[in-house]
C-alpha positions in Angstrom: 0.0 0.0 0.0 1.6 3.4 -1.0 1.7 6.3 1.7 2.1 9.9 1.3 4.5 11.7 3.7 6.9 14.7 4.2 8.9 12.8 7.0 11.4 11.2 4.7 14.1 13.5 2.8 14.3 13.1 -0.9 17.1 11.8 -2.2 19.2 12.4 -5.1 17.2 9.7 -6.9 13.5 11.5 -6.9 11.5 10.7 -9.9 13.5 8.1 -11.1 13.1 4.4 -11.3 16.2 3.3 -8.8 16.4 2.0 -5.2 18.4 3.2 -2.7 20.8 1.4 -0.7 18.3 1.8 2.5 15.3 0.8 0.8 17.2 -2.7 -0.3 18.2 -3.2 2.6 14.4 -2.7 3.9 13.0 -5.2 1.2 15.6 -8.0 2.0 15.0 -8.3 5.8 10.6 -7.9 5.1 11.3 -10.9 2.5 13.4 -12.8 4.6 11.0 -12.6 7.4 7.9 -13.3 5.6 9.4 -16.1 3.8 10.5 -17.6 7.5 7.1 -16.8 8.9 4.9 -18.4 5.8 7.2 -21.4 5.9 6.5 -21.6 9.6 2.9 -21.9 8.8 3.3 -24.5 5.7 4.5 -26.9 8.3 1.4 -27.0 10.0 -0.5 -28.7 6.7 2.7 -29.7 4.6 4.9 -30.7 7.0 7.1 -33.5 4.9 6.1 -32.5 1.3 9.4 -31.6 0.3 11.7 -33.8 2.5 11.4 -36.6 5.3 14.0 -34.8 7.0 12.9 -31.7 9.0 15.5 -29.2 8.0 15.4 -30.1 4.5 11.8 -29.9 4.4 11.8 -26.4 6.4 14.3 -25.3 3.4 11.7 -27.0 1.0 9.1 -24.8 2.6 11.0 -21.3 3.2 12.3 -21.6 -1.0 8.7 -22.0 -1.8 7.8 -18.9 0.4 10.4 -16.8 -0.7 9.0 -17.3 -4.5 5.3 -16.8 -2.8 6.7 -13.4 -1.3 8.7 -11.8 -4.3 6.1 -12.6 -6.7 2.3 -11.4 -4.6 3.6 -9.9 -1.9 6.6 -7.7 -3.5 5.4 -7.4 -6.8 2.5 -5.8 -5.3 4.7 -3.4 -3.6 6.6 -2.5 -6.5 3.9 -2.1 -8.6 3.1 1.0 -6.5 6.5 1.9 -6.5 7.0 1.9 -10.1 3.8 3.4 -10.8 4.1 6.8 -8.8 7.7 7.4 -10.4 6.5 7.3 -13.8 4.5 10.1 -12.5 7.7 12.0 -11.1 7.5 11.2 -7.2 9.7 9.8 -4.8 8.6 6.1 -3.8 10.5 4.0 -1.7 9.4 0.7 0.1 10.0 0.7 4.3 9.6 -2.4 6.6 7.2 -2.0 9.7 10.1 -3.6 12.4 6.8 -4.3 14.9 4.8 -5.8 12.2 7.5 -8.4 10.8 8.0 -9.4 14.4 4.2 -9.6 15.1 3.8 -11.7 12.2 7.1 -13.9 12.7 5.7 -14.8 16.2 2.3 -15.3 15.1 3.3 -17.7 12.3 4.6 -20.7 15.3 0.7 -20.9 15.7 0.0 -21.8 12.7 -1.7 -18.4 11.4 -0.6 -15.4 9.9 -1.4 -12.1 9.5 1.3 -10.0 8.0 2.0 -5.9 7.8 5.3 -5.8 6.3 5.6 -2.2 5.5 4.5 -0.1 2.8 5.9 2.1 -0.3 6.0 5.5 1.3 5.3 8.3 -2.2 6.2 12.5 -2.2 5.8 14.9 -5.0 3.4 16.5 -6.7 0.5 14.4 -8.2 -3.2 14.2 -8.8 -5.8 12.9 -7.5 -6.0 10.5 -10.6 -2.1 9.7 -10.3 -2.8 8.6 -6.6 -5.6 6.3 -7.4 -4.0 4.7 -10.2 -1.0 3.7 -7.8 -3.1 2.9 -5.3 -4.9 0.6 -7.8 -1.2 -0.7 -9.2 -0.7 -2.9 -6.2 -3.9 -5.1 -6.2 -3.9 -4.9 -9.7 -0.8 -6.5 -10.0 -1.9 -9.4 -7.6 -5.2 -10.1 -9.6 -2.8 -10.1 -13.3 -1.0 -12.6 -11.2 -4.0 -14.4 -10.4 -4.8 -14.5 -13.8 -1.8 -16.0 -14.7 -1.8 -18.9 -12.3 -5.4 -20.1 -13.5 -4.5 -20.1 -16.8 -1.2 -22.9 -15.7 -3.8 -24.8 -13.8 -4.9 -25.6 -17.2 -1.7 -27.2 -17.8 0.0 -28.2 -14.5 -2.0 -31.1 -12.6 -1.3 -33.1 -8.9 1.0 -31.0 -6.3 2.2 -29.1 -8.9 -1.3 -27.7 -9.8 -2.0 -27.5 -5.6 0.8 -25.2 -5.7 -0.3 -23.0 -8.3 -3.8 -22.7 -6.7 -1.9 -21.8 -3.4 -0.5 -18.7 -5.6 -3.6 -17.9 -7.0 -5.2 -17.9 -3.0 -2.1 -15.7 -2.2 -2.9 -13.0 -4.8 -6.5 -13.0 -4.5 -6.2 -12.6 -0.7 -4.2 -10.2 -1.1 -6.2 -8.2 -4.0 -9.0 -8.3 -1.9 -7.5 -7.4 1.6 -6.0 -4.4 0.6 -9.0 -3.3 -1.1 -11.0 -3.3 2.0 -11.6 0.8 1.6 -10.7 1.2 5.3 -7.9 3.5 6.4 -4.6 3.3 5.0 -5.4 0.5 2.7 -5.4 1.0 -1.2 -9.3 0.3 -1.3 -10.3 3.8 -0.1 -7.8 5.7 -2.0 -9.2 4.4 -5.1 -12.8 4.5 -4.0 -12.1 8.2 -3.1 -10.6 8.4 -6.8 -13.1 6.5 -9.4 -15.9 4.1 -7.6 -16.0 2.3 -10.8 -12.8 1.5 -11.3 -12.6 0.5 -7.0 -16.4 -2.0 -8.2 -14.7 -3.6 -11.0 -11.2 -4.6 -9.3 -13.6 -5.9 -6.6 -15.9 -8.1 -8.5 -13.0 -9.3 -10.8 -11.0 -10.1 -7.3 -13.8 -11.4 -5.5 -15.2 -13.1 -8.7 -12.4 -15.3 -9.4 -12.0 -15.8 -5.5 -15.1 -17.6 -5.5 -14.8 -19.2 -8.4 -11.7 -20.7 -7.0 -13.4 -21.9 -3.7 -16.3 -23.4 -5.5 -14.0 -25.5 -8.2 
C-alpha cells in the first residue's frame, strides 16, 4: 500500500526508477521474514512435502515462500512503487520492524497475519495519479492471479495444488488491501473512481469464488 508523507528526505534519486541502498536493505529483511514466517505456517499442513528430513523440508518450505513473497507480496509493492515514479514522485518501500516481528511470532501458531511495511510516495500528483498507484498494487496481484489459472490448465497433482496456493495468495491479497478502510489502497481508489474500485472488486472477489467453488 503506498503512503504519502513529508517525514522522509528526498534523495538524489526522486523521480526516477532506482532504489536506494536503504530501501534494499528494507526489502531484504521484510522478505526474509515473511518467507521464514509463511514457511512456519506451511508446516502445520505440509509438513514433509518436500523432504522426510525436518530441516530439509523447512528449506523446501522457506524456497517456496520466498518465490510466494517476491512474486504477490513484493510485486505488489513494486507495482506501487514503479507506478508513482513514472509520474515523477519519490517512492521507496519501508519495513514495519513491529509488524514483521508480530507476524514472525504469530506464524509458530499456525496463522498469519502479515503488515510488512508499505511504499511511502512524495511529489506533486493528482488525485488520478494517486488512485492509479493505489490501484497498481492489487492490480498486480489479480494479473498474477490471472496467470496462475491459466497454468492450472496445464500443471495437474501438487504441482497444480501449488499454483492454486499462488492464486489464493494474490487473490487474498487483492481483496485485503481493497477493504476501503484507512490506509489501505481500497479507499484511496474508492475516493478516486468508484467504478474502477467495483470492477477490481468483482473481478477479485469473482475469481476468488470461483476458485473456492472449483
Amino acid at each position: 500500500m503506498p503512503r504519502a508523507t513529508g517525514a522522509i528526505p528526498i534523495n538524489p534519486g526522486f523521480g526516477k526508477d532506482s532504489f536506494s541502498q536503504t530501501e534494499v536493505v528494507h526489502i531484504v529483511i521484510a522478505v526474509l521474514v515473511l518467507s521464514a514466517a509463511f514457511a512456519n505456517v506451511f508446516k502445520w499442513s505440509l509438513g514433509g512435502f518436500f523432504n522426510p528430513d525436518p530441516l530439509l523440508d523447512y528449506l523446501g518450505m522457506f524456497g517456496l515462500s520466498m518465490v510466494l513473497i517476491l512474486t504477490s507480496f513484493l510485486g505488489h509493492e513494486l507495482s506501487h512503487k514503479f507506478v508513482a515514479q513514472r509520474y515523477g514522485a519519490w517512492a521507496e518501500f519501508r519495513m514495519f520492524p513491529m509488524g514483521l516481528v508480530f507476524a514472525f511470532l504469530l506464524s509458530f501458531t499456525g496463522f498469519l497475519f502479515a503488515a510488512p511495511g508499505a511504499v511511502y510516495i512524495e511529489g506533486r500528483i493528482t488525485e488520478r495519479q494517486y488512485g492509479l498507484i493505489s490501484a497498481a498494487g492489487p492490480a498486480s496481484n489479480i494479473v498474477m492471479a490471472v496467470v496462475g489459472v491459466a497454468l492450472l490448465f496445464i500443471t495437474s497433482g501438487a504441482v497444480a495444488g501449488l499454483v492454486a496456493l499462488f492464486i489464493t495468495l494474490n487473490l487474498v491479497l487483492a481483496l485485503f488491501n481493497l477493504i476501503p478502510i484507512g490506509p489501505l489502497d481500497g479507499a484511496k481508489i474508492l475516493r478516486w473512481n468508484t467504478g474502477v474500485y467495483l470492477f477490481m472488486v468483482a473481478v477479485a472477489g469473482g475469481m476468488y469464488a470461483l476458485l473456492f467453488l472449483l
